[in-house]
N, C-alpha and C positions, 0 to 999 in steps of 0.2 A: 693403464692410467690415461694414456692420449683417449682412449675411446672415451674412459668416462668423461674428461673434460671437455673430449667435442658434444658428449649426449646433453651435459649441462649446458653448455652454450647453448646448444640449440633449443632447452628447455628456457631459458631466459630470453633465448630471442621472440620465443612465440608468446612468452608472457610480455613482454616489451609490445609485441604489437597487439596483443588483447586488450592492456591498458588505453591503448591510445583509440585503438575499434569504439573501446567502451565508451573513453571520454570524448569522443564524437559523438558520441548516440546520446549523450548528458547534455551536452551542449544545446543539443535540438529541442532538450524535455526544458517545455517553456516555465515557469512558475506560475501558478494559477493565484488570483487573488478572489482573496477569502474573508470576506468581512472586513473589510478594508486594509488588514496586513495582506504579505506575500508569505505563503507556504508552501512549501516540498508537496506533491500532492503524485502518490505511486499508488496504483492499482495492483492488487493481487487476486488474478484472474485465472478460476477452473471451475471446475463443474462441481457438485456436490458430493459430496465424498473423494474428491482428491487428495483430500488435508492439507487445506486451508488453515485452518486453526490449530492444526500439531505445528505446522511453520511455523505460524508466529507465535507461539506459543515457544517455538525452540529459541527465536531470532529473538522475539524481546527483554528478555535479560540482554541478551547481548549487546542494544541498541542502547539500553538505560549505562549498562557499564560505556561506553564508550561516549557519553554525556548526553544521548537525545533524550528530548522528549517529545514520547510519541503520542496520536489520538488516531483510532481507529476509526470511519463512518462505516458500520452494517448494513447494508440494504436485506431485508428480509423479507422472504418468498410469499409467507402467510401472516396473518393479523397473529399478534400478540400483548400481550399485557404482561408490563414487568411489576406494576401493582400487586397486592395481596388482601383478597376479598376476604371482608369485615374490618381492614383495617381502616383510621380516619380518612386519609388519603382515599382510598379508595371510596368510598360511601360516599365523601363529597365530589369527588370524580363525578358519579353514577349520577349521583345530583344537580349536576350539569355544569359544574366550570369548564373554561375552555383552556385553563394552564394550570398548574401544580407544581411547586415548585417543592420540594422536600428536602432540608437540608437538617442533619447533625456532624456525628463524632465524625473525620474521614472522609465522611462524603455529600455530594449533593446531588439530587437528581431533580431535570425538569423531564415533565411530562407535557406533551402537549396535544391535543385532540383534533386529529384531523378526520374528513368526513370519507366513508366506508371505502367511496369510489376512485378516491383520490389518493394515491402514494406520493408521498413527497420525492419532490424530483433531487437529485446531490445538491441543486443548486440552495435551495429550499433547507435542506441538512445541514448543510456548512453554513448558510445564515446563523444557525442556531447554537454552531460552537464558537466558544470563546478559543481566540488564535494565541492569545496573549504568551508566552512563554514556550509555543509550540516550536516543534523543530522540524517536523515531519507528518502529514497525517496520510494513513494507511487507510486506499478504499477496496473494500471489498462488495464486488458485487457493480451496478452502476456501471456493467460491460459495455454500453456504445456511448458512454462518453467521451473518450477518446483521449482519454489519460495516459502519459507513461506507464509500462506495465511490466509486471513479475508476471510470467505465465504458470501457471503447474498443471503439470501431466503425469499420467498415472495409467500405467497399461490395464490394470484390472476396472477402471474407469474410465472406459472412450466415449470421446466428443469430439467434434468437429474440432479443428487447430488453428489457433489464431494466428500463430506464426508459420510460414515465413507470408504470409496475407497481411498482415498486421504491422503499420512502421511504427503503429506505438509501442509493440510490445523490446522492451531491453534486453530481458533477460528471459529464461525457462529455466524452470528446474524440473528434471525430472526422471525416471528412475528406466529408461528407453535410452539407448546412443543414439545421440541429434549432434549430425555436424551443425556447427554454428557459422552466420553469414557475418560480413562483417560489420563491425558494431552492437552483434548482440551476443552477451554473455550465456553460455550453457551450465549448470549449476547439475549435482545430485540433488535428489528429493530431501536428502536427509542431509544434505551437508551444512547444517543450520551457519556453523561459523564463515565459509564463505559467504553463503545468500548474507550478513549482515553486516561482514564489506562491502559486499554491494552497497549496499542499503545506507550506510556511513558514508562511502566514496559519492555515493547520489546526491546525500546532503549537500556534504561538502564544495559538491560539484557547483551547486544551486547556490551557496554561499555568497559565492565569490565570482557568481554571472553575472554580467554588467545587468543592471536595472534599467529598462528604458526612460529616459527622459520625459518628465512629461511636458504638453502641447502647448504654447501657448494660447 
């Protein structure tokens, strides 16, 4: 009985000081302003085929149940078209607008036409989203911006390691034993409901950061 109660101690001691590792490393992740509000702005950062998208795909139910609301910005490798050819939208696209904006039941999408050679940079992206009622927005991809970040690794997908190089990176999740330094959180690949503690405590954290005064 003595043993287990020293092994839980010692299991809350280490949780006690992971908390506070973490909530130093929050403290540092500035708030980026984004079309003139402030939002949570956390990168989730791996190579292709890490699973990226089973993540968040695990995390955000969890994110919505515990009241956020999230917007994710994609940076994508190759030219796409979320249009669908023959339809009006599209035809008048082809015809040469330079915006479309497409709204019904649910949903709205704009579309906006930039020229072949030019990727729009995050900064450019986030112009484009409305912040209004945002809580959190999730960037994937936009690696040397130098956002606070989730790393993921994946032994059957190797890449170069941002961490421990990286002081933006918080947290890792990943399916390899990584001791963790301090201030940065170590996750399972799969442990959706931790990673969206994180991710809630991060809010949270940003909530209730003082806000710099502005200059006169």
């Amino acid at each position: 009985m003595r043993d287990a109660k020293r092994t839980s101690g010692r299991q809350q001691g280490r949780a006690v000081v992971c908390r506070r590792q973490r909530d130093a490393a929050f403290a540092h992740a500035e708030l980026a302003p984004v079309s003139g509000a402030r939002v949570p702005l956390l990168a989730v950062l791996g190579p292709s085929g890490v699973g990226k998208t089973t993540l968040l795909c695990g995390v955000l139910p969890r994110l919505r149940a515990g009241g956020l609301r999230v917007a994710v910005v994609k940076q994508a490798c190759d030219a796409f078209d979320v249009d669908t050819p023959g339809k009006d939208s599209y035809e008048l696209r082809k015809a040469g607008l330079a915006r479309t904006l497409v709204t019904g039941v649910g949903q709205t999408a704009l579309i906006v036409e930039s020229p072949a050679a030019a990727p729009a940079s995050l900064a450019d992206a986030l112009a484009l989203l409305p912040t209004a009622g945002l809580d959190l927005i999730l960037v994937e991809g936009f690696a040397t911006a130098g956002l606070p970040a989730l790393e993921l690794r994946r032994r059957a997908v190797p890449a170069p390691a941002r961490y421990p190089g990286d002081a933006a990176v918080l947290a890792v999740a990943t399916d390899a034993p990584l001791t963790p330094a301090p201030g940065v959180a170590v996750y399972a690949l799969d442990d959706h409901p931790a990673i969206a503690a994180f991710m809630l405590d991060f809010c949270a954290s940003r909530r209730t950061a003082p806000t710099p005064e502005a200059q006169p």
